[in-house]
C-alpha positions in Angstrom: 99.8 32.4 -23.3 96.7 32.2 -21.1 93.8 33.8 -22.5 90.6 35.8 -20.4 88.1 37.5 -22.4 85.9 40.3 -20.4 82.5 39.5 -21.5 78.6 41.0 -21.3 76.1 41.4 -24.1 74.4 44.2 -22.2 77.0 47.7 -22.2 77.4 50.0 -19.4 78.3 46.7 -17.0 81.5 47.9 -15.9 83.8 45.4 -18.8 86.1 47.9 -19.4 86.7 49.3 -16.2 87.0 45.9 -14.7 89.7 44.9 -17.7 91.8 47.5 -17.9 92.5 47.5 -13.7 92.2 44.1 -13.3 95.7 44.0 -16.2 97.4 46.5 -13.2 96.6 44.5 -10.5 97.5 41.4 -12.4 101.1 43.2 -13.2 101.7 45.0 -9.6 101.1 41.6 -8.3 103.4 39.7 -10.5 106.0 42.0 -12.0 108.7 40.2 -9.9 108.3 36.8 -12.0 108.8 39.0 -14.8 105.2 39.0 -16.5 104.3 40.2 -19.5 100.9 41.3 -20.3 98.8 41.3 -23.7 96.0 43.8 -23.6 93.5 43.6 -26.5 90.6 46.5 -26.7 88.2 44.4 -29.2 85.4 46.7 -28.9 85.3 49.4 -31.6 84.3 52.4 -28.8 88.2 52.2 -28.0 87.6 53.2 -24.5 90.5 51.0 -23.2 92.8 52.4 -26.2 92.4 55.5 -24.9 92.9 55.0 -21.2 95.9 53.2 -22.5 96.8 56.0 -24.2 97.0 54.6 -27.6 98.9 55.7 -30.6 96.7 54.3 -33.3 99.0 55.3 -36.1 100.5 51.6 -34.9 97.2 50.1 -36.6 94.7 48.5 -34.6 93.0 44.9 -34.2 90.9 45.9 -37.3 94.3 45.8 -39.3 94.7 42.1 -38.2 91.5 40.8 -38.9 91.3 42.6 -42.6 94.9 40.6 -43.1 96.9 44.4 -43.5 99.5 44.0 -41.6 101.1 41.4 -39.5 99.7 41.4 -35.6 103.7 42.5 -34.6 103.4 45.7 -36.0 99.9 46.6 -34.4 101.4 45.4 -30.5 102.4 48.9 -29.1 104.0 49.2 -25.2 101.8 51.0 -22.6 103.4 53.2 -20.0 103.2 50.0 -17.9 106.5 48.2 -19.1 105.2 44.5 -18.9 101.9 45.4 -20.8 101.4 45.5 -24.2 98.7 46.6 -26.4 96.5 46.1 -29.6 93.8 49.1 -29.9 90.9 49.3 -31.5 88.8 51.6 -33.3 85.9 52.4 -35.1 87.6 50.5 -38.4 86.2 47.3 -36.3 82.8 48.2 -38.3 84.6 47.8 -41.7 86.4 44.9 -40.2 83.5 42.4 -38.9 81.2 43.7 -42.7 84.0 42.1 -44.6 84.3 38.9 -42.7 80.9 38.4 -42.7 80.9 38.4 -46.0 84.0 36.0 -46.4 84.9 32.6 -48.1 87.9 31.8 -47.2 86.6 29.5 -44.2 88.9 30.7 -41.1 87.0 33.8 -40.6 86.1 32.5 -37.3 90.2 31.9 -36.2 91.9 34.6 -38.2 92.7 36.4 -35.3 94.0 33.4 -33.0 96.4 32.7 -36.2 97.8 35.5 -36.6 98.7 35.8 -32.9 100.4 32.6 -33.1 104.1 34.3 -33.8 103.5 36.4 -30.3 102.0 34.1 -27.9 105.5 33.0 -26.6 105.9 36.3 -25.9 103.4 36.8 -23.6 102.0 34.6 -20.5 98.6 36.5 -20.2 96.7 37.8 -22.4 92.9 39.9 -21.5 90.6 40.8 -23.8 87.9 43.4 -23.3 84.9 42.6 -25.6 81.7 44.6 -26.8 78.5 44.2 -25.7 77.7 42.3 -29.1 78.5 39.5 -30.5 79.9 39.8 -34.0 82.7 38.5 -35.9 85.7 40.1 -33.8 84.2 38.5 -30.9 83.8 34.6 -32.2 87.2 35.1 -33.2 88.6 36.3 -29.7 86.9 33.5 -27.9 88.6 31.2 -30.7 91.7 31.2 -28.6 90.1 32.3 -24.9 90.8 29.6 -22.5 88.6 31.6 -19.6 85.4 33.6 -20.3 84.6 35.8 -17.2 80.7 37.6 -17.7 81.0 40.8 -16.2 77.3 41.6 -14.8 75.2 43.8 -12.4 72.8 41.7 -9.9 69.8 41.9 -11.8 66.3 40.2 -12.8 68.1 39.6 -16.5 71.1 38.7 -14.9 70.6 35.1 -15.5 69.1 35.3 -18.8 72.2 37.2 -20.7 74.6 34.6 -18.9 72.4 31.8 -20.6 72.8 33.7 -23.5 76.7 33.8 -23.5 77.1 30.3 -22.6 74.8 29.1 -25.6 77.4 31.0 -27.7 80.5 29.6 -25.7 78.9 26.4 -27.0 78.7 27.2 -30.5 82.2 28.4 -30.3 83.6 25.5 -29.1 84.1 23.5 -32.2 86.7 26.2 -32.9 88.5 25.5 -29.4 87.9 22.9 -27.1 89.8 24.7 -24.4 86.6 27.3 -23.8 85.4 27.6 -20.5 83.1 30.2 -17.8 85.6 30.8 -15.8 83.0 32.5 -13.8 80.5 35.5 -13.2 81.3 38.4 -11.8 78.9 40.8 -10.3 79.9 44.6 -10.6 77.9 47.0 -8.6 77.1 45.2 -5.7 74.9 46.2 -2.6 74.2 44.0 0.1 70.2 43.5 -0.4 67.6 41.0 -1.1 67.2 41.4 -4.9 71.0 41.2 -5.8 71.0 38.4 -3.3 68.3 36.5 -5.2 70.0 36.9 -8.4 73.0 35.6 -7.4 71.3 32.6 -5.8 69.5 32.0 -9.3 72.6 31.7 -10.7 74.4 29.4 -8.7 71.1 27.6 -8.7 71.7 27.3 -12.0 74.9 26.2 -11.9 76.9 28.7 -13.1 79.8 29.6 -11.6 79.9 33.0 -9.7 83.5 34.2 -8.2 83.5 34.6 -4.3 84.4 38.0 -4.9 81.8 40.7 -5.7 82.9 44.1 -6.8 80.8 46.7 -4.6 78.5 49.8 -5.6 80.3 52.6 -6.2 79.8 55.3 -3.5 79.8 58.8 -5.0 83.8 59.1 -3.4 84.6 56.1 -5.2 82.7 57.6 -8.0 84.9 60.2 -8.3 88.0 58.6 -7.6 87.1 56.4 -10.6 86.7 59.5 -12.8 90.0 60.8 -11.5 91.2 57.9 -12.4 89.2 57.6 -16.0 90.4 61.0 -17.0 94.3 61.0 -15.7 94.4 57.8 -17.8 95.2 56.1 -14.4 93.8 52.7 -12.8 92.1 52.9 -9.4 95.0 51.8 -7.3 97.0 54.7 -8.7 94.6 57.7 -7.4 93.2 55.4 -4.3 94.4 52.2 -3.6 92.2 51.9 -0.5 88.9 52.5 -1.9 86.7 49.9 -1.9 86.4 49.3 -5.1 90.0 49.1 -5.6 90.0 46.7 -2.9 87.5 44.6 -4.7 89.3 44.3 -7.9 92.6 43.6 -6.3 90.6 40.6 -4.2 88.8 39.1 -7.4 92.6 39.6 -9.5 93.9 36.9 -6.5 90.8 35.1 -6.5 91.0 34.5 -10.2 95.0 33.6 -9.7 94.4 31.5 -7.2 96.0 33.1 -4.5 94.6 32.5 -1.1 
């Protein structure tokens, strides 16, 4: 099971958005091979549980990291057939106290264990993370294989990326296999500033994906709140808007299909 973790210290980026359509386009694209799709909310606002339409009377990740319940009983189906779901709600709180205050020494990994009886069951597997970095988090990137940073072109741009990849670092002696898969820039306008931040970047080094998701015009705007509020992705209410059209490119760009 490959593992992608949405990522941004800074809220209001677009992580969520960006997940949760970027898991339809993955399974449009690929619901022929037979795909099947893990979907974690890990942020304790529960946006994506509820555009998912969660029944939270399953239990949620919180369960799994307080050791309650097995993580099979917490994996609920989605009204898409190859993706699955753990949600998450404000018990996350409660959740990330206790293991801060642990001693059992896995506190860091608990969550990668207890997935280990499901990962044969699924090939991909996308986390949408909080703009914070607490326990929940360490322990999603514990079995991440590819961190994507989902940021808006500006002056602090470069600094939270720097930011994120010092703790990519210090999560690495839990798994070797972490990587920045790459930055992507939400809310893109074709002018100098964004230009210059990107070029900082890649200046940088960092890795920034080819594919830029655009500035929302106020139609795309409201097809996104359509969208938001019919519990729908993009592609559903208007598969040619250009934001659609962005997140489909970036989904192939991060497959690797040309």
């Amino acid at each position: 099971m490959r593992t992608v973790s949405f990522i941004n210290f800074k809220g209001g980026v677009g992580k969520t958005t960006v997940s949760t359509n970027f898991a339809y386009a993955i399974f449009c694209m690929l619901r022929d091979s037979g795909i099947r799709i893990l979907f974690i909310d890990n942020d304790k606002q529960g946006n994506a549980s509820d555009w998912f339409e969660a029944d939270r009377q399953h239990g949620t990740i919180a369960n799994v990291l307080m050791g309650d319940v097995p993580v099979r009983k917490v994996i609920q189906h989605t009204r898409y057939e190859s993706i699955d779901l753990i949600a998450a709600d404000t018990g996350l709180i409660e959740a990330n106290a206790l293991l801060m205050q642990g001693s059992k020494g896995n506190e860091a990994v608990i969550l990668r264990e207890a997935l280990q009886e499901v990962a044969g069951d699924y090939d991909l597997c996308i986390i949408d993370n909080p703009p914070d970095i607490n326990m929940s988090v360490i322990n999603a990137l514990s079995f991440t294989d590819d961190v994507i940073i989902v940021t808006f072109p500006e002056k602090d741009s470069l600094a939270g990326a720097k930011e994120i990849m010092e703790h990519i670092k210090q999560v690495k002696k839990f798994n070797k296999e972490l990587k920045l898969s790459g930055i992507l820039v939400n809310a893109f306008s074709a002018h100098k500033t964004a230009y210059q931040c990107i070029d900082e970047m890649k200046n940088k080094h960092l890795p920034v994906y080819r594919t830029k998701i655009h500035y929302a015009t106020q139609g795309a705007k409201n097809y996104l709140n359509v969208a938001r509020q019919g519990k729908k992705s993009i592609f559903e209410v208007s598969p040619s808007c250009l934001i659609a059209r962005d997140i489909y490119d970036f989904s192939r760009e991060y497959l690797g299909i040309a």
